[in-house]
C-alpha positions as CSV (number, residue, x, y, z in Angstrom):
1,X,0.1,-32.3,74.6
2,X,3.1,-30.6,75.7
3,X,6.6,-31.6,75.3
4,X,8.2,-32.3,78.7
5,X,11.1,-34.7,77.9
6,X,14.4,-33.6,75.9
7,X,16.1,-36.1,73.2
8,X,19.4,-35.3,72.4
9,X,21.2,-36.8,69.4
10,X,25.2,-36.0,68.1
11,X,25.2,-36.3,64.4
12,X,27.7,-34.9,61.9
13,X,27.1,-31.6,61.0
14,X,27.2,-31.6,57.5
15,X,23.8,-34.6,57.7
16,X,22.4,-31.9,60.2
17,X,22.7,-29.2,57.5
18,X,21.7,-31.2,54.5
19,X,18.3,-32.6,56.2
20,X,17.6,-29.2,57.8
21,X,17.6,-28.0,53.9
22,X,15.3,-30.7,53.1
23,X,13.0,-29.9,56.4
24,X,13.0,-26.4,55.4
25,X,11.7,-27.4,51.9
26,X,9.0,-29.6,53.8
27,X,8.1,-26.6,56.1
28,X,9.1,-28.3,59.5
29,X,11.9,-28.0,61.9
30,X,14.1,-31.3,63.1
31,X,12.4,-31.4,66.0
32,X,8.9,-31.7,64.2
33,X,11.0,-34.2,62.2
34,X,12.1,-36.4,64.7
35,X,8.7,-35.9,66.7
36,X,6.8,-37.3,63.7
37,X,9.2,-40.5,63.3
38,X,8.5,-41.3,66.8
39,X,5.0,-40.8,66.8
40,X,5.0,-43.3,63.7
41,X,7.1,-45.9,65.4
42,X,4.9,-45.9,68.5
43,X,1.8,-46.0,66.1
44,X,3.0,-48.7,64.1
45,X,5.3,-50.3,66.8
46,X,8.1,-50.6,63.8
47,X,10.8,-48.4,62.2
48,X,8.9,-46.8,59.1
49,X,11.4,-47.8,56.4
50,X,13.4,-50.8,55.7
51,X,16.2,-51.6,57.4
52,X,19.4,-54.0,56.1
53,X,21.6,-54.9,54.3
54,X,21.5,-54.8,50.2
55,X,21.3,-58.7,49.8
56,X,24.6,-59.3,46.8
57,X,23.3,-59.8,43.0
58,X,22.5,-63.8,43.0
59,X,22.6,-63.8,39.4
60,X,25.7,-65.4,38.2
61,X,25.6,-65.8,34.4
62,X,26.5,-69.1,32.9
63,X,27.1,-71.0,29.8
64,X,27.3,-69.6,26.4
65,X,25.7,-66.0,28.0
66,X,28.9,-65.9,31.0
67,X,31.6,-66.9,28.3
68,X,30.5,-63.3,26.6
69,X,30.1,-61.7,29.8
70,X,33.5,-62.2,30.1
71,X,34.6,-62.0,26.8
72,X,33.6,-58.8,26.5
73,X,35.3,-57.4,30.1
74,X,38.5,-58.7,28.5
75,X,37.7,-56.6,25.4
76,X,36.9,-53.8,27.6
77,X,40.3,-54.1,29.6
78,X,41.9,-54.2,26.6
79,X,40.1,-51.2,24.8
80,X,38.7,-53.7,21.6
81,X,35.7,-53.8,19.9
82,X,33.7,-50.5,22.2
83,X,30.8,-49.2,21.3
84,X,29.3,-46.0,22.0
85,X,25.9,-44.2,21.5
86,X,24.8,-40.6,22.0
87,X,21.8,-41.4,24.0
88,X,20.4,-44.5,25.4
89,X,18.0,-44.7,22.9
90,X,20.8,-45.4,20.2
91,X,22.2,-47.6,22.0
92,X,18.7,-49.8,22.8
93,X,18.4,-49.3,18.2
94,X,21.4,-51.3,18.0
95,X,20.5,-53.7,20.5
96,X,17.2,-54.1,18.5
97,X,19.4,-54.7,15.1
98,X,21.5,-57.2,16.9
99,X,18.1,-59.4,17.8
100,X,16.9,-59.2,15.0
């Protein structure tokens, strides 16, 4: 099918440049870009990805677990008792010891 009808968008020119990159990489143009997202949305009569807000953390730790939470922030603030590893996998080693 031909295209007949024109879509015209204003967009910073800096996200036009990075996505172009990435279309580039892809081996399509914007136009074949923003073609496909349409044809998707009319296929699946929805946006094809999620759309929202990041819900905050509901975890709010309590008891024995929150008083060291915050224990250790003050420790932190006040540059006492830090630890720190060379790689993560140092730092999961002493975790380990600490279970133990």
């Amino acid at each position: 099918m031909a295209a007949t009808a024109m879509v015209q968008s204003k967009i910073e020119p800096r996200l036009k440049a990075t996505v172009e990159k990435y279309f580039a990489e892809f081996g399509i143009d914007t136009s074949t870009a923003i073609r496909m997202f349409l044809m998707k949305v009319a296929q699946t009569r929805s946006i094809p990805f999620r759309i929202g807000m990041e819900a905050e953390p509901s975890f709010e730790p309590t008891g024995e677990f929150g008083a060291f939470l915050d224990n250790a922030e003050e420790d932190i603030k006040h540059g006492l008792n830090l630890l720190s590893f060379k790689t993560n996998k140092a730092a999961i080693a002493h975790l380990e010891k600490l279970v133990k």
